[in-house]
N, C-alpha and C positions, 0 to 999 in steps of 0.2 A: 504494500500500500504506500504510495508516495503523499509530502507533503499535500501534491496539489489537491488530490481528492480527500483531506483529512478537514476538518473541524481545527478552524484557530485554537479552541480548546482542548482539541487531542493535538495538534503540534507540538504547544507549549508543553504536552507531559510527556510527548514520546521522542522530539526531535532531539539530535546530538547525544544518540545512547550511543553504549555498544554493540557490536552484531548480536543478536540472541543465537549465541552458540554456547554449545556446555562447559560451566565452569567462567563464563565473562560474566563479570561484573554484571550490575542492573546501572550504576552510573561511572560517565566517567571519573576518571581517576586523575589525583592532582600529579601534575608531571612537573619533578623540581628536577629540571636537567636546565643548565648553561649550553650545552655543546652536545653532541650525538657524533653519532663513527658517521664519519664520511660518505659518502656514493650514492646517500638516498636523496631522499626530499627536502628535510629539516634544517641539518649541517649545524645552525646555531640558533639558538635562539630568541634571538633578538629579530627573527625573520621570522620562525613561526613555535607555536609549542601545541602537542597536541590537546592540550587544553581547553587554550582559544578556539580550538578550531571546532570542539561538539559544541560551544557557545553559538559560537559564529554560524556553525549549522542549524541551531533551534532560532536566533534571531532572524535568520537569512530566511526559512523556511515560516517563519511568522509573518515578514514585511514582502515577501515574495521577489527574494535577492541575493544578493553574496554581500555575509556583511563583513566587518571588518572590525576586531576588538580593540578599544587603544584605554588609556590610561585613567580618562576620566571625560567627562561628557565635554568640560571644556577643551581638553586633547581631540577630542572627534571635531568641536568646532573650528578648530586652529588647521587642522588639513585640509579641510573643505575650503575657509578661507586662503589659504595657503595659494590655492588652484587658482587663484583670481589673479590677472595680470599685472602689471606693476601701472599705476594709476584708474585703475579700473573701476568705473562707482558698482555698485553694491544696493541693491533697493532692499529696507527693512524697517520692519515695523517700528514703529515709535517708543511703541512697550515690550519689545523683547525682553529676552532675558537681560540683566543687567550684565553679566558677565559675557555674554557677544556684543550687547552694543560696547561695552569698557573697552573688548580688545579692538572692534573697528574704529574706535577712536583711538586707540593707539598706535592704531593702523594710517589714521587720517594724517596723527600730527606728523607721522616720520612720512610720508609725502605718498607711502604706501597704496591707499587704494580711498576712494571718494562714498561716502556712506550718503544714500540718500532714503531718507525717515519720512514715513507712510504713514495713515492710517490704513493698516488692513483690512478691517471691516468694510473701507470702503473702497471697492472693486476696482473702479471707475480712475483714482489714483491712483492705484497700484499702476496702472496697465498702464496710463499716463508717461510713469515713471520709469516703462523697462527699455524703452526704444534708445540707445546706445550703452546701454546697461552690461557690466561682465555679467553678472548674478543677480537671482533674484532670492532672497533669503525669505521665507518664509516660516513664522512660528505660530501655532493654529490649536489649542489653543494662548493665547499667547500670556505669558507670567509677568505680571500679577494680576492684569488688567482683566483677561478670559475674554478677549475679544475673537473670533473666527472668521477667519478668511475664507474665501470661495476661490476654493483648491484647483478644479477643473477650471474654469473661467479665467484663471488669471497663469497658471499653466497653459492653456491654448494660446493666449496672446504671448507666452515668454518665446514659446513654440515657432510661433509665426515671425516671432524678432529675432530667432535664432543665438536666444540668450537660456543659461542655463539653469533649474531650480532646484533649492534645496530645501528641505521643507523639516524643520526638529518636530520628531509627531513624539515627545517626551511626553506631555500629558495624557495625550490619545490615548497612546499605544497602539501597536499593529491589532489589536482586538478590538478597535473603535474606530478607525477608518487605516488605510493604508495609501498613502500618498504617491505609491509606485506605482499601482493601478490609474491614480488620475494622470499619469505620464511627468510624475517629476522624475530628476536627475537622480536625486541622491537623498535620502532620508537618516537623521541624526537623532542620537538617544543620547540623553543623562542614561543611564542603566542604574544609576545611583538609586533612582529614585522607583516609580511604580514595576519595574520590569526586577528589580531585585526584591525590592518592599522590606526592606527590617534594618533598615538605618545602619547598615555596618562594612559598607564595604561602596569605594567610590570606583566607577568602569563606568567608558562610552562605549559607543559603536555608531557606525556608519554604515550603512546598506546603499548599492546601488545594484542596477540589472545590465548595467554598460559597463563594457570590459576594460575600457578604457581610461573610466573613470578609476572601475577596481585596483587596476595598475599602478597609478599616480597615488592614489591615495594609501598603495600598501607599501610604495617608493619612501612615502612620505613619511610614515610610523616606523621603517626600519631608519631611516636617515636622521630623524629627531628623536627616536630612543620613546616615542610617547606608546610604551607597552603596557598591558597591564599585568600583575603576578597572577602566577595559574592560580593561586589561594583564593584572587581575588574573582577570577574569570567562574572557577569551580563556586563560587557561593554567591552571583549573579544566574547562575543556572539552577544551580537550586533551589532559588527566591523563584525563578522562570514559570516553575511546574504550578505553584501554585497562582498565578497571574489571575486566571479567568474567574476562582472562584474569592479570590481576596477585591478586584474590582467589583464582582459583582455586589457583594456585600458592602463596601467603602462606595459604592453610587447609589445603593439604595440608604444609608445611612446618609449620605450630602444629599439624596433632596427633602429627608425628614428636617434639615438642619434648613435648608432653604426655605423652608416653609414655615417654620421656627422663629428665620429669621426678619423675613417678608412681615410676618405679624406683628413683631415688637417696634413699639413707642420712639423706641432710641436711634434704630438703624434706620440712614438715610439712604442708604442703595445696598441690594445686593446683588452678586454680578456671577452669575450659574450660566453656561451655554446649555444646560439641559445635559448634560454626558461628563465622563471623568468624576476625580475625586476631591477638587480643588473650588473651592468655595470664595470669593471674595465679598467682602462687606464693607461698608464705608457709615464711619461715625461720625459724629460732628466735628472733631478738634483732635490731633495728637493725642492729646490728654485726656482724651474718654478712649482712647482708640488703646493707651497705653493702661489706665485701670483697670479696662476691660481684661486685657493684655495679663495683668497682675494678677485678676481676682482669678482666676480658673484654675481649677483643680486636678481636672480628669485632665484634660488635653496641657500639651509641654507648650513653653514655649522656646521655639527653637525654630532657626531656618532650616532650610531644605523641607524636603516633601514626599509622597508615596510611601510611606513606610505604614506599619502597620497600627500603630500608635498613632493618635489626634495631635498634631500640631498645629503652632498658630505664630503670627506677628505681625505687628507690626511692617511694612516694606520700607514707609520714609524711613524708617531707622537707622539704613544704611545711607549714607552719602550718595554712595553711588547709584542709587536708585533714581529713575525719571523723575522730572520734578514735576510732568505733568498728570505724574500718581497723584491723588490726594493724601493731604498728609494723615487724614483718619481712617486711610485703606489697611483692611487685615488681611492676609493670608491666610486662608485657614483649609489644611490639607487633612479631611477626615480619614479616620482610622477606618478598623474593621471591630470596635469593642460594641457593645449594644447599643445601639441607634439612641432609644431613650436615656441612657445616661449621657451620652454624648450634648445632646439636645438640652437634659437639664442642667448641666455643666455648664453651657453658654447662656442659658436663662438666668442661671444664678450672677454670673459675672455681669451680665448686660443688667441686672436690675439691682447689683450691687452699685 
């Protein structure tokens, strides 16, 4: 039985085993080798380990591609940017993630490549913006904001301009749309987050269906050293298997929380595209955003996200964060603990 005719949710448990022959293993095994004998495939490895590579098979066989494991989600974005020619603008959303729009500005000042900021939601801009464009960057949906772009639509016109996309489906995940199907380029993972789920171990990955892209971008992770450890690769797959039934559970717990939320007195906006596990809400002032922030019990507060446990924060908190967030925007990335605790957790704070 191949991937293709499998159930996303039978991939994520069966892809990147071992053969079922007598006596193999049921999972792969952590392979701590530097170097291998000579004349095969391997040779060293800082090129490939067989680790990565059942990883790389179960994400590949999820996103419907050949993916590529690297060190950390921002390691997966640093290649793909990589790709972009030397002055080359960059179309990306306004609210991306802070840590890609940081490095395309750091990209901008050393004369590197020209970032030009979208609204994604709005289509019509987007596409405005691709017509001499290297890249089109795309994050859907996009952090901390949860705005969603129109994938196909705005892919057809990159298509037509002969510009390339990439699209971070971290929130999605290949269980909630697959962006390779709408004909982008190349698709990027945090893996940190909902694809491992238990806060302990930081891996990207990068999928694409073009070989030529595969090439360049595996050129690129042996040349910059951005690998991940097999310890780490081996317990991103193991968070893997259980993917379809920890979302399913962590979406229906955020729209209980959305609904929670929508009713109370205090919150002036809450920002759900209806799918995923990430919730934003918007208070009056920093400082109901930050008591709020305080008073909660169940859920941590702490950046990052997907894991299995309820976090929350604050986003102005960091500097580097958009300034066109507002500053009493929360994060709040639902667990998988029982919905109504969860729910009365954030009642108690928002009505402390």
């Amino acid at each position: 039985m191949t991937h293709a005719s499998q159930h996303p949710a039978t991939i994520a448990v069966t892809a990147g085993r071992p053969a079922a022959e007598p006596d193999q293993p049921l999972n792969a095994q952590i392979m701590l080798a530097s170097s291998f004998v000579a004349g095969g495939d391997l040779e060293y490895a800082r090129f490939q380990n067989p680790t990565w590579t059942a990883l790389e098979d179960a994400i590949g066989g999820l996103e419907g591609g050949r993916a590529l494991a690297f060190a950390s989600g921002m390691a997966a974005v640093a290649a793909v940017l990589d790709q972009v020619p030397h002055g080359g603008r960059v179309v990306v959303p306004r609210h991306a993630y802070q840590g890609s729009l940081g490095l395309l500005e750091q990209h901008r000042l050393a004369g590197r490549v020209e970032p030009v900021l979208v609204d994604v939601e709005d289509a019509d801009a987007v596409i405005a913006a691709i017509e001499g464009a290297a890249l089109v960057w795309l994050e859907t949906p996009t952090n901390p904001a949860l705005e969603v772009a129109d994938v196909p639509r705005v892919v057809q016109a990159a298509k037509a301009a002969g510009v390339p996309v990439a699209v971070d489906n971290t929130f999605a995940t290949p269980l909630l749309q697959r962006p390779l199907d709408d004909g982008a380029d190349v698709v990027v993972h945090s893996a940190t987050k909902l694809m491992s789920g238990h806060s302990d171990v930081i891996l990207g990955a990068v999928v694409t269906r073009d070989d030529a892209w595969h090439e360049r971008l595996h050129a690129n992770r042996s040349l910059h050293g951005a690998i991940p450890g097999p310890f780490e690769a081996f317990l991103v797959l193991r968070g893997l298997r259980t993917l379809d039934v920890r979302l399913e559970r962590a979406q229906a717990n955020a729209r209980a929380v959305v609904a929670a939320l929508e009713a109370h007195p205090a919150v002036v906006r809450v920002r759900y595209p209806g799918f995923s596990t990430v919730v934003s809400f918007e208070l009056p002032s920093a400082e109901a955003a930050d008591r709020v922030v305080a008073s909660v019990r169940l859920a941590r507060h702490a950046t990052s996200l997907g894991g299995v446990e309820t976090t929350l924060e604050r986003r102005r908190r960091w500097a580097s964060e958009s300034k066109s967030i507002p500053e009493g925007l929360v994060r709040l990335s639902v667990g998988i603990e029982h919905g109504d605790d969860i729910v009365a957790d954030l009642l108690q704070a928002l009505d402390a």
